[in-house]
C-alpha positions in Angstrom: 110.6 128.0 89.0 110.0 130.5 91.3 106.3 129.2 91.8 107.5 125.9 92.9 110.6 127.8 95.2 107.5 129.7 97.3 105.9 125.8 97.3 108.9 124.5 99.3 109.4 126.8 101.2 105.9 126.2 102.6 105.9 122.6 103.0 109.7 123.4 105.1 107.5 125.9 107.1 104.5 123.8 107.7 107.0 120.8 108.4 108.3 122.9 111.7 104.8 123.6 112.7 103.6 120.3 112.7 106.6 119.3 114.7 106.2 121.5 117.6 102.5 121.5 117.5 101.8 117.7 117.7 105.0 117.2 120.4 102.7 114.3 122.3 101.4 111.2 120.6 98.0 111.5 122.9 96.6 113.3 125.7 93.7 113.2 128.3 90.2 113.1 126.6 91.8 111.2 123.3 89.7 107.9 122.5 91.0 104.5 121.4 89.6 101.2 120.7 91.0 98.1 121.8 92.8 96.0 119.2 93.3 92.8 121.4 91.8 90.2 123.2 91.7 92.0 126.1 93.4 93.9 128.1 94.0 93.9 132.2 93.7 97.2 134.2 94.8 97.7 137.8 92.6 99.4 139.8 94.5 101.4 142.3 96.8 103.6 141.4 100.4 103.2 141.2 101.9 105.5 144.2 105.8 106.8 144.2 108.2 104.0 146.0 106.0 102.0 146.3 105.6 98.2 144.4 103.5 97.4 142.4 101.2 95.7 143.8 99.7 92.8 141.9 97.2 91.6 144.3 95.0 94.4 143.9 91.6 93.8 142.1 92.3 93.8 138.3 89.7 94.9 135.8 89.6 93.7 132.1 88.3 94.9 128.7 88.0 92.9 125.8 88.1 93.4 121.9 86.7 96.6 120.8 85.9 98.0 123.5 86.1 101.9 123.6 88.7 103.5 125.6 89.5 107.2 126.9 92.2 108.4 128.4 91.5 109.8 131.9 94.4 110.3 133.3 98.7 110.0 133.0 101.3 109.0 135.4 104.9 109.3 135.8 106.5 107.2 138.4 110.6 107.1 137.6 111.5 104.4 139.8 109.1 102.0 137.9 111.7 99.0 136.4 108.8 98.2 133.8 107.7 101.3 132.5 107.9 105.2 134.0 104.6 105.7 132.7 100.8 104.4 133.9 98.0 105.2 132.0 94.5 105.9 133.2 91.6 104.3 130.9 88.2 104.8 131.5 85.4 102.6 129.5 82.3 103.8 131.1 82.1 105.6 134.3 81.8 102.3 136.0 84.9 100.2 134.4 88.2 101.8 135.0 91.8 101.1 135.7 95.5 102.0 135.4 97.7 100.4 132.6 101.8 100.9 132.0 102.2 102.9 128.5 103.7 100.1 126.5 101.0 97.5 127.4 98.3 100.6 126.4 99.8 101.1 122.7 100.4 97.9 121.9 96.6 96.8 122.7 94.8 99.9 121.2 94.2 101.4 118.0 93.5 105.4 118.1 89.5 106.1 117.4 89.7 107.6 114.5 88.7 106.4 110.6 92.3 106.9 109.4 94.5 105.3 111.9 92.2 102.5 112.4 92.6 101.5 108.5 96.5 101.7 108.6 96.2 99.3 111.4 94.5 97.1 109.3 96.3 97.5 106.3 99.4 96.8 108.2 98.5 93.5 109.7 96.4 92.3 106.6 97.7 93.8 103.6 100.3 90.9 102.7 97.9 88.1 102.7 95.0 90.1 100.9 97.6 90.8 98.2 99.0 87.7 97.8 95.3 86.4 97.0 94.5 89.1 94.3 97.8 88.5 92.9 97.5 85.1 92.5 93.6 85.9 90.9 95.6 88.5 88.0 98.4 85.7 87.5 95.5 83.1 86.9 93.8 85.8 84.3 97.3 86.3 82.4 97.5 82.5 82.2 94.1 81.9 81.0 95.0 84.8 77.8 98.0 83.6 77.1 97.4 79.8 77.1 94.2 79.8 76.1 94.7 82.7 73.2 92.2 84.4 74.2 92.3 87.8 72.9 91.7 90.0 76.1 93.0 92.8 77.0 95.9 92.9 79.9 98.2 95.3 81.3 101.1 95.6 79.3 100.3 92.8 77.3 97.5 93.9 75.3 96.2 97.2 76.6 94.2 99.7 76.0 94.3 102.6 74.6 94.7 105.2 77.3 97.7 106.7 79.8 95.7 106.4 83.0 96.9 103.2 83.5 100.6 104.0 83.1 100.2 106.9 85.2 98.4 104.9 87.9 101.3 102.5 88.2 103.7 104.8 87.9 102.1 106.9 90.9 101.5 104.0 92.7 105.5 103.4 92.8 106.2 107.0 93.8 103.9 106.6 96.4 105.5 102.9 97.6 109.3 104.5 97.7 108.0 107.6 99.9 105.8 105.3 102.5 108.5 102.8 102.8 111.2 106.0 103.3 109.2 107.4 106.4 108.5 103.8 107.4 112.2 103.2 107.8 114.6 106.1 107.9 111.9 108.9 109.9 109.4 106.1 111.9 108.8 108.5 114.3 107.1 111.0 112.1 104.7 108.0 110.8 104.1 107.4 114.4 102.9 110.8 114.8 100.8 111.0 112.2 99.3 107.5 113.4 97.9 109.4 115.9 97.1 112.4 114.6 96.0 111.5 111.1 94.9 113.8 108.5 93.7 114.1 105.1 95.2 117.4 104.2 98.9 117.1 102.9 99.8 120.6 103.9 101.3 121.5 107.9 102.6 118.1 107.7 106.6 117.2 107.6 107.9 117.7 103.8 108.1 113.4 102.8 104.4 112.6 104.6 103.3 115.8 103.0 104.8 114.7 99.1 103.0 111.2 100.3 99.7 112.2 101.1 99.8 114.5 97.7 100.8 111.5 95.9 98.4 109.5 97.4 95.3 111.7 96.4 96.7 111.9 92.9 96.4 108.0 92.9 93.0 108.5 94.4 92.2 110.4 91.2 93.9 108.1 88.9 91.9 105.5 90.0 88.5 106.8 89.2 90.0 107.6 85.9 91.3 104.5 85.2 88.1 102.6 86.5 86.3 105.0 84.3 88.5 104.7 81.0 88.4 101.0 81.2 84.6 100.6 81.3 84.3 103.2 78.8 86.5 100.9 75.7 85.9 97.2 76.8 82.7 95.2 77.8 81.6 94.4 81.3 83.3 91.1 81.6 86.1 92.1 80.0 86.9 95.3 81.6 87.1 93.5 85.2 89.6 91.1 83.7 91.9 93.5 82.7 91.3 95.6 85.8 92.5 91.8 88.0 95.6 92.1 85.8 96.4 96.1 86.6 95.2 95.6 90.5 97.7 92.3 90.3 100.6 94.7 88.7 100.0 97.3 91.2 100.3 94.7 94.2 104.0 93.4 92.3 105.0 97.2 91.8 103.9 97.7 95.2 105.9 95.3 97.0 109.2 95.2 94.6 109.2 99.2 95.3 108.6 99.1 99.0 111.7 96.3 99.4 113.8 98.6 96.7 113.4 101.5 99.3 115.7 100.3 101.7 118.9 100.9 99.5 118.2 104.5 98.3 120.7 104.1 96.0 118.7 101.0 94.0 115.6 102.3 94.6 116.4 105.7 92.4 118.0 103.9 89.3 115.0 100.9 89.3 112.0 104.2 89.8 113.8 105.7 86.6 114.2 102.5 84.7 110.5 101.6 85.5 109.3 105.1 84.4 111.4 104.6 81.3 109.8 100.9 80.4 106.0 101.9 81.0 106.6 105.4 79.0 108.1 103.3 76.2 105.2 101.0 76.5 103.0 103.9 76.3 104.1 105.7 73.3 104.8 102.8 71.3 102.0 100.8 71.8 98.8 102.3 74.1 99.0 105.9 72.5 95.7 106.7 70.8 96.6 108.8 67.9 93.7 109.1 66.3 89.7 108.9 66.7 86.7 106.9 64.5 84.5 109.7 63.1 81.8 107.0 63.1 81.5 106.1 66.9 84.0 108.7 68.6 86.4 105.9 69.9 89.9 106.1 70.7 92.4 104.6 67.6 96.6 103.9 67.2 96.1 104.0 63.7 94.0 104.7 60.6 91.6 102.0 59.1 88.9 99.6 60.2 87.5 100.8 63.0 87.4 97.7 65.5 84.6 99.0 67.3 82.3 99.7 65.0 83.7 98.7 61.6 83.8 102.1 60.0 86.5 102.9 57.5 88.8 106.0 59.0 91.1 107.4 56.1 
């Protein structure tokens, strides 16, 4: 107890840091890459009380082009936006842009941020497809009594998978929480992405922990599977876990908006799968002819061999 005490008191510590520290979402010399079409650039610089003028020569990048920031400007009276933004693509192409058109057109340079972009603007439809590839896989076993192995249904002997979805729907309730109640501290991290949970805020901290635990789940599960079913099979019932991990997904990420929901339904869905688990996926016992995992005493489907 005391252990995990000293552990909180760290994350509160490294959450204050990480607050004061990273105060600025970006700063001269930070690299982007443009998200858009393109993007226009004036290129003269916006001067106090003075209009903007739009006749002035107007440069444009296009889609993917890289972009540094060179330079910031205030200018208060501005109706549109207080702040202009310097960007610089080569020493030759470079203009002034108002703050709100910059961010909404570029995507920070960095691994990290640039695959939450594209998990935020593709995720739903890439999901939807899998989904409907593990609903097709659960048809084709139940109508056409085939005996396959599926999540829940038939599964296999192991607690990686339970663990994976379980994880997977801790992990959905915290991103959805900093998604909605703290945005700004996903913001942040947007642009200052990192892989190490610690000197982060306490919930994106519990997040990324919870995301490399699924990390590791996953190569356990992968593993596990391959290890008790054939080829072909293994990928079908990994279709029907990766389609049960989209639903948990996207049922835990909507529950997230009413706390209050979101904790019974996590406790009833722990409760279900942990059910599940002892009752029917808990190997009990192992064949002392082949070494493989067994619920009960008897014929050994794998090999045949009697286990008394």
């Amino acid at each position: 107890m005391k252990g995990f005490r000293y552990l909180l008191l760290a994350f509160l510590l490294s959450s204050c840091y990480y607050q004061e520290e990273d105060a600025t979402l970006y700063e001269v010399g930070d690299n982007f890459e443009l998200c858009v079409d393109s993007l226009s650039l004036q290129s003269s610089q916006p001067l106090h009380n003075m209009p903007v003028d739009t006749a002035c020569e107007q440069i444009s990048v296009h889609y993917g082009d890289p972009l540094v920031v060179a330079e910031m400007l205030v200018i208060p009276e501005d109706s549109v936006d207080s702040v202009w933004v310097k960007l610089a693509r080569d020493q030759f192409t470079m203009g002034w842009a108002h703050q709100r058109d910059f961010q909404a057109s570029v995507v920070p340079d960095d691994p990290i941020s640039q695959f939450i972009h594209l998990f935020s603007i593709r995720h739903l439809g890439v999901f939807l497809v899998v989904f409907l590839v593990s609903l097709i896989v659960l048809l084709w076993q139940v109508f056409g009594k085939r005996k396959l192995h599926v999540f829940f249904l038939r599964d296999i002997l192991s607690p990686y998978p339970t663990y994976l979805l379980i994880t997977l729907a801790l992990s959905a309730l915290l991103y959805a929480g900093i998604q909605h109640y703290v945005p700004e501290t996903w913001v942040l991290y947007y642009y200052h992405p990192t892989l190490n949970p610690f000197g982060l805020p306490l919930i994106l901290s519990l997040f990324l922990c919870s995301v490399w635990v699924l990390f590791v789940l996953t190569i356990a599960t992968i593993d596990e599977v391959f290890r008790q079913l054939p080829v072909t099979e293994a990928v079908l019932y990994l279709v029907s876990l990766l389609g049960c991990c989209i639903l948990c997904y996207l049922l835990f990420t909507l529950a997230a908006l009413s706390p209050g929901v979101s904790y019974i339904l996590f406790a009833l869905f722990i409760l279900v799968l942990l059910l599940r688990y002892f009752r029917h996926s808990r190997p009990l016992f192992i064949c002392g002819a082949c070494g493989k995992r067994l619920k009960e005493l008897g014929k050994c489907p794998h090999c045949g061999a009697e286990n008394r």
